[in-house]
PASEBA-1860 file (N, C-alpha, C; in nm, 3 decimals):
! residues 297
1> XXXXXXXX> 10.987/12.551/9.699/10.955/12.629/9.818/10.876/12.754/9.780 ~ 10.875/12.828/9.665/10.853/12.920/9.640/10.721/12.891/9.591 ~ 10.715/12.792/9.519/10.558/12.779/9.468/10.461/12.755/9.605 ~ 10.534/12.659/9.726/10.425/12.635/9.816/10.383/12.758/9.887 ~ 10.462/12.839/9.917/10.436/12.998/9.929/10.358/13.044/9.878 ~ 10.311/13.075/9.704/10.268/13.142/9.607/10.105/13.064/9.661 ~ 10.134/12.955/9.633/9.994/12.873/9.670/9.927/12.889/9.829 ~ 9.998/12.879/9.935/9.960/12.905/10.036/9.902/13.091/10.045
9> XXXXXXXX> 9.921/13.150/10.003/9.927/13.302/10.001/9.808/13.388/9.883 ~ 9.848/13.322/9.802/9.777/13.357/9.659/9.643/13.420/9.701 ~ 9.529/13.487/9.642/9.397/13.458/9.658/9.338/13.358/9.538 ~ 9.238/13.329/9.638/9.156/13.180/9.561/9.134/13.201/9.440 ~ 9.060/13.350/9.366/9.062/13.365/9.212/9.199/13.363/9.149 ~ 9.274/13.426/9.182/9.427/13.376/9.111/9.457/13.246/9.109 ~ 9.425/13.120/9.163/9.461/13.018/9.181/9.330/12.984/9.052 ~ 9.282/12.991/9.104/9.146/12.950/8.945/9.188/12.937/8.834
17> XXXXXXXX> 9.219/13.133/8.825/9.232/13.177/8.721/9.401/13.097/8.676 ~ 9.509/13.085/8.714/9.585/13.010/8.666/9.560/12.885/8.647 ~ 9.490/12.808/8.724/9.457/12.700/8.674/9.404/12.663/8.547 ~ 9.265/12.766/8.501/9.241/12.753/8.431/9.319/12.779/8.268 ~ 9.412/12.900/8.279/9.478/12.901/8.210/9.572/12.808/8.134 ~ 9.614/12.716/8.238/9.736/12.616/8.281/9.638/12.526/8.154 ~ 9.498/12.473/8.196/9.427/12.379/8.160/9.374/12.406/7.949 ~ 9.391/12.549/7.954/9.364/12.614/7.827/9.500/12.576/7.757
25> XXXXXXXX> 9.623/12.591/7.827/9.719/12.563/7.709/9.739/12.422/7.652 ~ 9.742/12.352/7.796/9.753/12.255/7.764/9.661/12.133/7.613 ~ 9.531/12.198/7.689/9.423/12.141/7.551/9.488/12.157/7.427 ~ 9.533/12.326/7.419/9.572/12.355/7.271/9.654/12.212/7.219 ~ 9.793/12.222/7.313/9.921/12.164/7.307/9.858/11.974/7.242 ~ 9.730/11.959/7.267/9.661/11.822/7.273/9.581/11.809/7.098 ~ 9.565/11.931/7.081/9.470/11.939/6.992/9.580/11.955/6.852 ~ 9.693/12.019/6.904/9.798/12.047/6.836/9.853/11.868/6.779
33> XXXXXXXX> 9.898/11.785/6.870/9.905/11.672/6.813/9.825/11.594/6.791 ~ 9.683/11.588/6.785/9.605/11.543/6.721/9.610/11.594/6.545 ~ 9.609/11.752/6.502/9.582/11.751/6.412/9.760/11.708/6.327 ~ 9.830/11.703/6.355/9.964/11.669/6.371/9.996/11.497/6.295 ~ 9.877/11.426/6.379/9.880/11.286/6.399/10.012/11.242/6.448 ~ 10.033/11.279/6.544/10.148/11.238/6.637/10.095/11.162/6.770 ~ 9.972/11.131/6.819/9.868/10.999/6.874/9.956/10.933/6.928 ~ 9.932/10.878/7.069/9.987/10.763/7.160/9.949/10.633/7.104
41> XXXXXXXX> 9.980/10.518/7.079/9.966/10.454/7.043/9.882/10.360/7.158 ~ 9.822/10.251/7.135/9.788/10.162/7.249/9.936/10.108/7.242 ~ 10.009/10.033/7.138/10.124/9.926/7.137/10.233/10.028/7.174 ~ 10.215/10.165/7.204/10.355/10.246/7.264/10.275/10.259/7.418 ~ 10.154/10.273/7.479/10.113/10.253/7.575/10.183/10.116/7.657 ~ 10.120/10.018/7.579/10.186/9.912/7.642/10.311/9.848/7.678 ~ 10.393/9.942/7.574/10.531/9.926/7.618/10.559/9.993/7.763 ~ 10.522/10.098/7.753/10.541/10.184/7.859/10.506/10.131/7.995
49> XXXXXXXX> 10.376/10.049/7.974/10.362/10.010/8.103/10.432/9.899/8.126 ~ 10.475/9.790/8.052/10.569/9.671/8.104/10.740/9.726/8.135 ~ 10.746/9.839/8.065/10.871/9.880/8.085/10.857/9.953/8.264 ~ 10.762/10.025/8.287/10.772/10.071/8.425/10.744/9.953/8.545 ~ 10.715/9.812/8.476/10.673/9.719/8.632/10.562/9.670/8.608 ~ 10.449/9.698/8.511/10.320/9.576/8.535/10.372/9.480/8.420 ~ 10.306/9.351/8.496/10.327/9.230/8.474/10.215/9.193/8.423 ~ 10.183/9.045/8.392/10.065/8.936/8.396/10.018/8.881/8.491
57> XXXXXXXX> 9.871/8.899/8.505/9.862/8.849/8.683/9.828/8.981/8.768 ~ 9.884/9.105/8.734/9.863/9.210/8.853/9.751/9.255/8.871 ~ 9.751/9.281/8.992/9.644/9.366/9.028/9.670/9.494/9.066 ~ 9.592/9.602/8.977/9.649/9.729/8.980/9.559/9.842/8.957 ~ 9.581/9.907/9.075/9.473/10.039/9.119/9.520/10.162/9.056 ~ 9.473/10.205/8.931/9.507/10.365/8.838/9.453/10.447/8.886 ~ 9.570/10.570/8.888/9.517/10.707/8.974/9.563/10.788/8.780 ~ 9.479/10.819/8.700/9.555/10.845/8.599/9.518/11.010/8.576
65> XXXXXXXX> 9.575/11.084/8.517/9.519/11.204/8.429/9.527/11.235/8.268 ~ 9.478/11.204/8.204/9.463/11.172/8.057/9.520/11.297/7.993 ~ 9.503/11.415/8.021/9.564/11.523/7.954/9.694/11.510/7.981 ~ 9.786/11.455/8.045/9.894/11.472/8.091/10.008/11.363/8.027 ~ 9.928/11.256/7.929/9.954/11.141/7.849/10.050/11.227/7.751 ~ 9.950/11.237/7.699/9.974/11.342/7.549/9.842/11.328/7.461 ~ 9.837/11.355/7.367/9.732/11.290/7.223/9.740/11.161/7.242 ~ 9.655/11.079/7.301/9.623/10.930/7.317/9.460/10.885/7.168
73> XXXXXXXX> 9.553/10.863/7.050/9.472/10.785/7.017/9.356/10.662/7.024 ~ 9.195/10.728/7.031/9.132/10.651/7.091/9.083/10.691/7.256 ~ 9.199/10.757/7.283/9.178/10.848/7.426/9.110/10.696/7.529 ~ 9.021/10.751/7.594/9.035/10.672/7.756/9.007/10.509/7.732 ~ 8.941/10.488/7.592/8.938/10.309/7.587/9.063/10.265/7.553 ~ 9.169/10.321/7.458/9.263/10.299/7.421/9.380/10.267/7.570 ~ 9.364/10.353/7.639/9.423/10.330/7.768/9.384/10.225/7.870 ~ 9.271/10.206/7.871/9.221/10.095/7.952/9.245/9.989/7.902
81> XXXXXXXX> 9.221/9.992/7.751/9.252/9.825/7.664/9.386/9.818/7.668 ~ 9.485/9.909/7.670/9.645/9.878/7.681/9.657/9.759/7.803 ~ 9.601/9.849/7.892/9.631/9.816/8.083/9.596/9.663/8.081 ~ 9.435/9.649/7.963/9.418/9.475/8.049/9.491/9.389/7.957 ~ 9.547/9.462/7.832/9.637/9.354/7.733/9.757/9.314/7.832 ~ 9.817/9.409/7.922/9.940/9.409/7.995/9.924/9.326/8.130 ~ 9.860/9.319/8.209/9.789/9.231/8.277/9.716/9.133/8.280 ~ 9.671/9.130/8.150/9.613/8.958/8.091/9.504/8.927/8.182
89> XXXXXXXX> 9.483/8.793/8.105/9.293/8.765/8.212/9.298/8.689/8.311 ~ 9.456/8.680/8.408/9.448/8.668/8.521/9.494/8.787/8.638 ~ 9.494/8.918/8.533/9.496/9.021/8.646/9.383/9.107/8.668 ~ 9.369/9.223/8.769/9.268/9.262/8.806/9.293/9.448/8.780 ~ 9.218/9.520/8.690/9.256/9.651/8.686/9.133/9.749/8.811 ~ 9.168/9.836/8.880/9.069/9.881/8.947/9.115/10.036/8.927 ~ 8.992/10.119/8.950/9.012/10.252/8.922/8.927/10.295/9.088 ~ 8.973/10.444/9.077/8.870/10.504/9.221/8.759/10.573/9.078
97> XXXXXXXX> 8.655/10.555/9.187/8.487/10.660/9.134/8.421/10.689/9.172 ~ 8.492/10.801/9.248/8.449/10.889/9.393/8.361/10.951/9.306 ~ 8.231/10.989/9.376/8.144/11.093/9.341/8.152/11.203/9.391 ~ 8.217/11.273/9.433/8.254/11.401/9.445/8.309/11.466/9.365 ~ 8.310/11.602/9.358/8.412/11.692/9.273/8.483/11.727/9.341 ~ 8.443/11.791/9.457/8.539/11.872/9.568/8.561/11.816/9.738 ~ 8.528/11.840/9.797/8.557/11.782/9.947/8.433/11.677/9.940 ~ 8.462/11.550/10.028/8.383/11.468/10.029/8.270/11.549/10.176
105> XXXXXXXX> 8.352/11.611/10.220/8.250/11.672/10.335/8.125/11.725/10.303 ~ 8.158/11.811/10.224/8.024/11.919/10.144/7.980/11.819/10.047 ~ 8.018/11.710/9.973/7.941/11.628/9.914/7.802/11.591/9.989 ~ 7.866/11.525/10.093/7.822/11.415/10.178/7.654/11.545/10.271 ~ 7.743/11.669/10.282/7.660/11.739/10.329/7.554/11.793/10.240 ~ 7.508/11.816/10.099/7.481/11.843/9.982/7.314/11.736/10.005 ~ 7.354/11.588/10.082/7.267/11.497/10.087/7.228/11.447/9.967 ~ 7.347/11.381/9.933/7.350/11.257/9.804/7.267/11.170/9.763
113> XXXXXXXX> 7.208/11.122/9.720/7.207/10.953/9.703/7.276/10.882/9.643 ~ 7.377/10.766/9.696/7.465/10.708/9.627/7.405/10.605/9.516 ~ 7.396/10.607/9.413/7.358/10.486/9.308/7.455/10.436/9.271 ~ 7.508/10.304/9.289/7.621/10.219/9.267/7.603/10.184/9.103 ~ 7.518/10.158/9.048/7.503/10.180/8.884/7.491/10.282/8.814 ~ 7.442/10.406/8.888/7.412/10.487/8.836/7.513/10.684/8.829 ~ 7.527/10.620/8.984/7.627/10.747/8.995/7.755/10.781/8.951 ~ 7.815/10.876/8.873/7.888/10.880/8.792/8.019/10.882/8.845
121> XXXXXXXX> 8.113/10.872/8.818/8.257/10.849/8.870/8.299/10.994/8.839 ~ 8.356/11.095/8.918/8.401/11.272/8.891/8.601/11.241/8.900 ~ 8.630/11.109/8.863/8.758/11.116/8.893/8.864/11.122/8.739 ~ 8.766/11.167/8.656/8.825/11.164/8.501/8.771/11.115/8.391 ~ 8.786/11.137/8.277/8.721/11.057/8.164/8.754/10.901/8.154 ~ 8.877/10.897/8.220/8.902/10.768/8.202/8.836/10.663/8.272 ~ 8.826/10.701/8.446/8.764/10.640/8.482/8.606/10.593/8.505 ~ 8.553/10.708/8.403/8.411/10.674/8.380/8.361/10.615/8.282
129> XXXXXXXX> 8.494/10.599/8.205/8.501/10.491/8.059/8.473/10.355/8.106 ~ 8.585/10.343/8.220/8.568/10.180/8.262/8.463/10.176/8.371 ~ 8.423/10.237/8.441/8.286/10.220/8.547/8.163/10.163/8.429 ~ 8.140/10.188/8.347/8.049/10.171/8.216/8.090/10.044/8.109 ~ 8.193/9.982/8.195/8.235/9.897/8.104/8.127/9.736/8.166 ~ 8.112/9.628/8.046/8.025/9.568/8.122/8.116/9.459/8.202 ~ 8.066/9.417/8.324/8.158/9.259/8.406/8.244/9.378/8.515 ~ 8.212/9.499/8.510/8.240/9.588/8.628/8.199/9.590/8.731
137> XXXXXXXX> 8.296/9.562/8.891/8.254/9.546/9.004/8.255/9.688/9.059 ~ 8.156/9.765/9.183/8.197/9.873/9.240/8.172/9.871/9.352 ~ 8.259/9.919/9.452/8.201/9.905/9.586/8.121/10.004/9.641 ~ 8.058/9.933/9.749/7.948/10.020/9.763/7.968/10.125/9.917 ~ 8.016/10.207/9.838/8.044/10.303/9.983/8.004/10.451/9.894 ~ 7.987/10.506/10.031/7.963/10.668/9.899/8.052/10.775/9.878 ~ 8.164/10.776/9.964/8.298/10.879/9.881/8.401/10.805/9.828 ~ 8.429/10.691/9.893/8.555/10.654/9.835/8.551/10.479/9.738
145> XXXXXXXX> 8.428/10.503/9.660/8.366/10.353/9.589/8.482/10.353/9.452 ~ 8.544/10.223/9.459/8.630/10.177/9.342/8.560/10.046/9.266 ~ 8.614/10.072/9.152/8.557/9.971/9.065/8.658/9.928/9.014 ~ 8.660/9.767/8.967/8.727/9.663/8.963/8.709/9.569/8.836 ~ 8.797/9.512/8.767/8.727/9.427/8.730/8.806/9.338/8.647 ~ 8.779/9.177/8.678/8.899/9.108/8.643/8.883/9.032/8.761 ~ 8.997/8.900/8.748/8.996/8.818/8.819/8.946/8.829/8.991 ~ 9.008/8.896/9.056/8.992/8.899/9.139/8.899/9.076/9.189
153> XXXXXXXX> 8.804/9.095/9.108/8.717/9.236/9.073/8.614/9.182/9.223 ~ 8.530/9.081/9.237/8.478/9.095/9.290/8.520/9.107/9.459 ~ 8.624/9.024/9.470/8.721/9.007/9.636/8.717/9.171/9.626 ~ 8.808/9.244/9.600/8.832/9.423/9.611/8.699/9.469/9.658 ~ 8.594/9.461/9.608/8.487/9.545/9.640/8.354/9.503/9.684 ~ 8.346/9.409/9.769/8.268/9.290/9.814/8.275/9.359/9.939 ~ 8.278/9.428/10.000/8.299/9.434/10.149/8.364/9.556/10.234 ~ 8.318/9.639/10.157/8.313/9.795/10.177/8.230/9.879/10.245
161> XXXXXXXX> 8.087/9.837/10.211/7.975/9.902/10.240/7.962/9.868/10.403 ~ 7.930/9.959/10.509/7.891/9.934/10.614/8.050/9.946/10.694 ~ 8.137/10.037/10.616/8.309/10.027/10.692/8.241/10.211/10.753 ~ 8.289/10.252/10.907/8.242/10.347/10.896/8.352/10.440/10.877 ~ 8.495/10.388/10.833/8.587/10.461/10.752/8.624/10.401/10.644 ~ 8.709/10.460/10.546/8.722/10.414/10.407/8.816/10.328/10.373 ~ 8.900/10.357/10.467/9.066/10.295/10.420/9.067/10.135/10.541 ~ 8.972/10.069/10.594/9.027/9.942/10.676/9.023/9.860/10.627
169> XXXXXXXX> 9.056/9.715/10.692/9.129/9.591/10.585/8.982/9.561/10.567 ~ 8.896/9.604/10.523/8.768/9.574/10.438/8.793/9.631/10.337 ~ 8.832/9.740/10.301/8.832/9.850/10.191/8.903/9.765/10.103 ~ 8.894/9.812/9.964/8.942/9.808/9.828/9.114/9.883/9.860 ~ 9.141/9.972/9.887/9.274/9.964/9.943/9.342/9.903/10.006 ~ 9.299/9.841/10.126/9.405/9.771/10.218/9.411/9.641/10.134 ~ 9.277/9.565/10.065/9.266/9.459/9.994/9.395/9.438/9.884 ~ 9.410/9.492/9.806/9.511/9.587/9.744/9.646/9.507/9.807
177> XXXXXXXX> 9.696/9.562/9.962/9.791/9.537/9.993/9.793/9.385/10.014 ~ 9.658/9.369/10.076/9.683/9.192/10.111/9.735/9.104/9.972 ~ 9.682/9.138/9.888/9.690/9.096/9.734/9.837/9.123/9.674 ~ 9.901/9.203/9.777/10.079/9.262/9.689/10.026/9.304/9.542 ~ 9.903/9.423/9.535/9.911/9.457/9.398/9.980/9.644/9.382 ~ 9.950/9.639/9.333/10.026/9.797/9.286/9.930/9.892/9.229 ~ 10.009/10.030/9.251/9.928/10.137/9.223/10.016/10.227/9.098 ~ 9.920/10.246/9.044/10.009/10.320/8.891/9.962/10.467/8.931
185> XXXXXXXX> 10.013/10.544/8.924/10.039/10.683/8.928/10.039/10.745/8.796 ~ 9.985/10.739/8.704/9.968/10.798/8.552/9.952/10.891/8.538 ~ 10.067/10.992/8.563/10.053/11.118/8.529/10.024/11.191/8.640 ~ 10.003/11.170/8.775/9.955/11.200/8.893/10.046/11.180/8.999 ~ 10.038/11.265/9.104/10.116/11.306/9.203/10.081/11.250/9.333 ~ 10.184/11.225/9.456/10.119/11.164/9.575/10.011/11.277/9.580 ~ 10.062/11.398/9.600/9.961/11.535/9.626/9.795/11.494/9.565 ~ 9.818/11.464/9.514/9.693/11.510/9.386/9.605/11.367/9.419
193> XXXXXXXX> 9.692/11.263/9.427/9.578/11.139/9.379/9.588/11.029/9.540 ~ 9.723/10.986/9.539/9.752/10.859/9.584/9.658/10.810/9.752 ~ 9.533/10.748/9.714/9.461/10.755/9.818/9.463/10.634/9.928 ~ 9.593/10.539/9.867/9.629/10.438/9.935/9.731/10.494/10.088 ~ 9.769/10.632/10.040/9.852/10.705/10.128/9.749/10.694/10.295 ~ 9.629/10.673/10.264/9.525/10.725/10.391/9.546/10.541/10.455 ~ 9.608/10.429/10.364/9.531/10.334/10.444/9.615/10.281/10.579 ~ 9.738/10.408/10.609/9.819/10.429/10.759/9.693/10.441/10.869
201> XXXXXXXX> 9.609/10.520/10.851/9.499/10.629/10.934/9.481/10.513/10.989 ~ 9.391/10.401/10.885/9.320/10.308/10.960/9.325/10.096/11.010 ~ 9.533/10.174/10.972/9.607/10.052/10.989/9.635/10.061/11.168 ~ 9.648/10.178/11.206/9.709/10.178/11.340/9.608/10.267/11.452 ~ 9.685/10.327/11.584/9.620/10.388/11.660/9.648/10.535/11.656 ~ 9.610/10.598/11.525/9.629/10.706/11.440/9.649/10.815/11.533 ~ 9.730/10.933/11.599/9.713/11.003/11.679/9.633/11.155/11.623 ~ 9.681/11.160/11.503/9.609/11.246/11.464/9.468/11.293/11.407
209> XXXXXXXX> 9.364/11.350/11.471/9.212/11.367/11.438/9.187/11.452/11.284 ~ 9.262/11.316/11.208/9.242/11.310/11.048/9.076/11.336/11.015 ~ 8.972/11.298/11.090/8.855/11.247/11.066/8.766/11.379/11.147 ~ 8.662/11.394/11.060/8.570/11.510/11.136/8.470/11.420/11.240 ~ 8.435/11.517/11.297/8.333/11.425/11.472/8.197/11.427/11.384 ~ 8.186/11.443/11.304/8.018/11.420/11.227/8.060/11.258/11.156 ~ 7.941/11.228/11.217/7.921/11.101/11.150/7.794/11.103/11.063 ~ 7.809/11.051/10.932/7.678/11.084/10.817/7.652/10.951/10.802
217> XXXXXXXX> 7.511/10.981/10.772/7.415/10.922/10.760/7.424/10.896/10.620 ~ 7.391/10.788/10.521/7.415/10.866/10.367/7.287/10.751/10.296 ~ 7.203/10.808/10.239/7.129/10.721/10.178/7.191/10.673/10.049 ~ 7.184/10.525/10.004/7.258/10.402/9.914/7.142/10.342/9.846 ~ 7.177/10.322/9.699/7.125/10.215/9.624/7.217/10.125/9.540 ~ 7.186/10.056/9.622/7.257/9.921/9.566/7.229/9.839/9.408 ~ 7.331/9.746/9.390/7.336/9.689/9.233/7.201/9.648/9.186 ~ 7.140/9.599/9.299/7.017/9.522/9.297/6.917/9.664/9.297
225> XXXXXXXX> 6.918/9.741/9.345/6.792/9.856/9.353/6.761/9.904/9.477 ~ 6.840/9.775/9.577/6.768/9.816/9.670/6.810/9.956/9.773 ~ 6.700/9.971/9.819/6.729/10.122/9.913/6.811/10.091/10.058 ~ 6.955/10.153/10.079/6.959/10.146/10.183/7.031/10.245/10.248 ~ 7.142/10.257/10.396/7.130/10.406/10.470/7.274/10.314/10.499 ~ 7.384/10.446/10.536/7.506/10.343/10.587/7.590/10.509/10.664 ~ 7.638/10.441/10.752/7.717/10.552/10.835/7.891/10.567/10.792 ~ 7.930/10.701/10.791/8.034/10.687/10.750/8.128/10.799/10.759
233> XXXXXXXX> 8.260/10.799/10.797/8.332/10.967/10.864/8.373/10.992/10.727 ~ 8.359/11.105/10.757/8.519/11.184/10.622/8.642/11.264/10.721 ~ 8.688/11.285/10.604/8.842/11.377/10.644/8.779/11.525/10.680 ~ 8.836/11.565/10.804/8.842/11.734/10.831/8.926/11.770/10.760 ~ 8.831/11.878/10.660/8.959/11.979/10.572/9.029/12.060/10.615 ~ 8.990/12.094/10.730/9.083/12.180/10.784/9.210/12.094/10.816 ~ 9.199/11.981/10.899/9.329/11.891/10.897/9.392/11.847/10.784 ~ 9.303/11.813/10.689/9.342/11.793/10.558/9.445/11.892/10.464
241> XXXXXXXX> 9.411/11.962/10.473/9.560/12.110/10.421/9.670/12.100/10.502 ~ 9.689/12.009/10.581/9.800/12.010/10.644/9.858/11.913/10.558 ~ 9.820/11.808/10.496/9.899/11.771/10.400/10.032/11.777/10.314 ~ 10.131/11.700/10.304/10.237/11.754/10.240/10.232/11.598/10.175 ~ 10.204/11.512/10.139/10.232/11.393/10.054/10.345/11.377/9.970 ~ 10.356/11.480/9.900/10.489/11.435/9.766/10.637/11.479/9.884 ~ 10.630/11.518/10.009/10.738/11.475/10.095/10.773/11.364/10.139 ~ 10.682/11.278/10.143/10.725/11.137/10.161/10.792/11.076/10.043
249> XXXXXXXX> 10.770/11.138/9.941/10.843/11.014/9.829/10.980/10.997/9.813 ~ 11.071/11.056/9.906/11.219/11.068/9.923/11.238/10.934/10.036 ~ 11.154/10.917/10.072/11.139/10.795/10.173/11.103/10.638/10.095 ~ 10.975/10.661/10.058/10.948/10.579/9.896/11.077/10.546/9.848 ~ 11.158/10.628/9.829/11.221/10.576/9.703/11.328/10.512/9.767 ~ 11.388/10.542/9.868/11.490/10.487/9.956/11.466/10.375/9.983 ~ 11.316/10.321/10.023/11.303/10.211/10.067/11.241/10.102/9.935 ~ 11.241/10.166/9.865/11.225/10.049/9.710/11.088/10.000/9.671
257> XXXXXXXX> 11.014/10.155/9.730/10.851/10.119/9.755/10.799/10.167/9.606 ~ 10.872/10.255/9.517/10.812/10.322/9.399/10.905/10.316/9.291 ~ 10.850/10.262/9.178/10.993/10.317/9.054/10.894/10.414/8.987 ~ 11.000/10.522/8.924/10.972/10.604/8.843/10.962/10.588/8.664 ~ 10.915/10.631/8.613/10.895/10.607/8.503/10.784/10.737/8.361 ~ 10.818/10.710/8.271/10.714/10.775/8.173/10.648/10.682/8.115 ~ 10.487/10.708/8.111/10.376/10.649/8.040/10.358/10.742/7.936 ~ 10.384/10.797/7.792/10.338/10.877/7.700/10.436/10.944/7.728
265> XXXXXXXX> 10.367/11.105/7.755/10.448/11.215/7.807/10.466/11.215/7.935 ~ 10.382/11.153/8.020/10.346/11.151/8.182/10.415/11.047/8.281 ~ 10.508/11.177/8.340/10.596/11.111/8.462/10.496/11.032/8.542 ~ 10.514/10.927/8.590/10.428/10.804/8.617/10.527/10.772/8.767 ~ 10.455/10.658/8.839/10.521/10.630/8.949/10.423/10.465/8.961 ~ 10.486/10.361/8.962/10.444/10.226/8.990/10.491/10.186/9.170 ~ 10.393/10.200/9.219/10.418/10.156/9.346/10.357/10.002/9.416 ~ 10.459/10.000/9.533/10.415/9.825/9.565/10.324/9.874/9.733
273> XXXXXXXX> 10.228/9.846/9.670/10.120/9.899/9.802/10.179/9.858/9.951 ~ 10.141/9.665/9.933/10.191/9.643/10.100/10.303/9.671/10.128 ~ 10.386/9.696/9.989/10.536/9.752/10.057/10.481/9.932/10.116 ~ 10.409/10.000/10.048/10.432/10.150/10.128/10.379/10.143/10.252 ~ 10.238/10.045/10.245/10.180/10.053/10.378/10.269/10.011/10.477 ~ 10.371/9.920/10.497/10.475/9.889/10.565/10.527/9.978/10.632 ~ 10.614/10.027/10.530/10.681/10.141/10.533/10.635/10.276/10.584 ~ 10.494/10.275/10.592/10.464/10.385/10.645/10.460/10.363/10.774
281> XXXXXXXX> 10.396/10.211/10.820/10.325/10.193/10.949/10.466/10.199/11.031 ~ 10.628/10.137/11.025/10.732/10.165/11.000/10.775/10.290/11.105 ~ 10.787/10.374/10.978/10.851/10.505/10.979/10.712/10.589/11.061 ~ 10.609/10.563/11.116/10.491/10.625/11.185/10.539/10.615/11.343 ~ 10.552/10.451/11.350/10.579/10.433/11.483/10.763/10.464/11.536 ~ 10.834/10.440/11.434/10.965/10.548/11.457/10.948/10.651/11.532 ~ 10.912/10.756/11.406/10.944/10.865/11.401/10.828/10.972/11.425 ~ 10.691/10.895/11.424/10.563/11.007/11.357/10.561/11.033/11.246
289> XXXXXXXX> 10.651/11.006/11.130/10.595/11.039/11.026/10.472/11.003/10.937 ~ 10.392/11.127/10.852/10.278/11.099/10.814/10.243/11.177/10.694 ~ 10.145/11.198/10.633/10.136/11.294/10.547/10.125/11.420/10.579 ~ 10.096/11.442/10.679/10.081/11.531/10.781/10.189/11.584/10.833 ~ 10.286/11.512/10.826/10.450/11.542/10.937/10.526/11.466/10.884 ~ 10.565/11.455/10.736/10.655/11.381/10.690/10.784/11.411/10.709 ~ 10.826/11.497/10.828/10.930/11.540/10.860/10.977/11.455/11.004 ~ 10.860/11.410/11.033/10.860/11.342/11.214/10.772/11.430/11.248
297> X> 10.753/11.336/11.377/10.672/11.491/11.443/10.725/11.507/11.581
END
């Protein structure tokens, strides 16, 4: 309670400036077991992940943060090669590779061009390891494009482009649920990452004006080269700070939608997608609850 205070209140350079601090120790603390040789292993990676819930066969969407591992020997290939040893070559690993840094609004307003080969993924080292990997699928949308790849890589991201929101049963998320695959939480928080949380908005008759009244225009280049233009909403940030996400996970867990777990050093969370989307759509038409009003409304 006290921190959401500190954060709600703070000024914006204090929030920086701790951040950045936060981000300075931590490196040390990284660099410290590197010279140490105390290194994550891939074969202690992979324990970790069969011990928290992935299988052979899965299909599974990583929200990860690599500093938060520990010293990962090999760092972001070492992690990706764990994931497809653990899932084998009938599962499907997918990452998000949003091109944004900060609000997709001011992205989008900035006047982008999306390059589906070319534009870089801002969602981590890790995930720009595997966007670059070759037999990689990406969908073609311009804030919320995931890449895929593996058995079922091309179904996920085949049919994105031309959604004029992100999260409908076209998207690489809801696909996700149709598929009963799962979302790994590596080191990451509903707060921070979990973007399957949005695919309530555009499962139902959403009451809340999640979405800004500008509709963008966004110029696209596709796998092939070619030039093209696609319409598409984002989230109002101002509605967007209303956010409370990691309040729902007391609900999650009740209903048997998330196990908890450590990957490395990093509290982790393995979730069963069409089970949350359920559960949300559920507890929405109950109660109102949302990320927004995970209290009811």
């Amino acid at each position: 309670m006290i921190k959401k205070i500190i954060l709600k209140y703070a000024p914006e350079f204090a929030l920086e400036w701790a951040k950045k601090l936060k981000k300075s120790q931590r490196r040390k603390q990284l660099q410290e077991q590197e010279k140490s040789k105390k290194g994550i292993t891939k074969q202690k990676l992979f324990a970790d992940f069969v011990k928290i819930g992935i299988k052979q066969g899965d299909s599974v969407l990583v929200h990860c943060s690599l500093s938060k591992i520990g010293y990962v020997e090999g760092g972001a290939k070492t992690i990706v090669d764990a994931l497809f040893e653990t899932i084998g070559e009938s599962g499907t690993l997918l990452f998000p590779t949003f091109p944004a840094t900060g609000r997709h609004k001011t992205y989008l307003e900035e006047d982008h061009i999306f390059d589906l080969k070319n534009t870089p993924s801002q969602m981590g080292s890790v995930t720009e390891h595997f966007r670059k990997l070759e037999g990689v699928y990406r969908s073609l949308h311009p804030t919320d494009c995931v890449a895929a790849k593996g058995t079922h890589a091309e179904y996920y991201t085949n049919s994105h482009f031309g959604e004029l929101t992100p999260y409908t049963a076209n998207s690489p998320f809801r696909k996700l649920c149709a598929k009963n695959g799962k979302i790994l939480m590596l080191g990451t928080t509903l707060n921070g990452a979990c973007t399957n949380l949005h695919t309530l908005e555009d499962a139902v008759d959403f009451k809340f004006p999640v979405y800004d009244e500008k509709i963008f225009e966004v110029k696209m280049i596709d796998a092939a080269g070619n030039k093209l233009t696609m319409k598409t909403k984002v989230h109002n940030p101002d509605y967007s700070a209303k956010r409370n996400c990691d309040a729902l996970k007391p609900i999650f867990e009740k209903e048997n939608v998330l196990v908890n777990g450590e990957i490395g050093e990093a509290k982790s969370m393995l979730i069963d997608a069409n089970k949350m989307l359920e559960v949300m759509i559920k507890n929405y038409n109950k109660s109102g609850v949302t990320m927004y009003t995970p209290f009811g409304s």
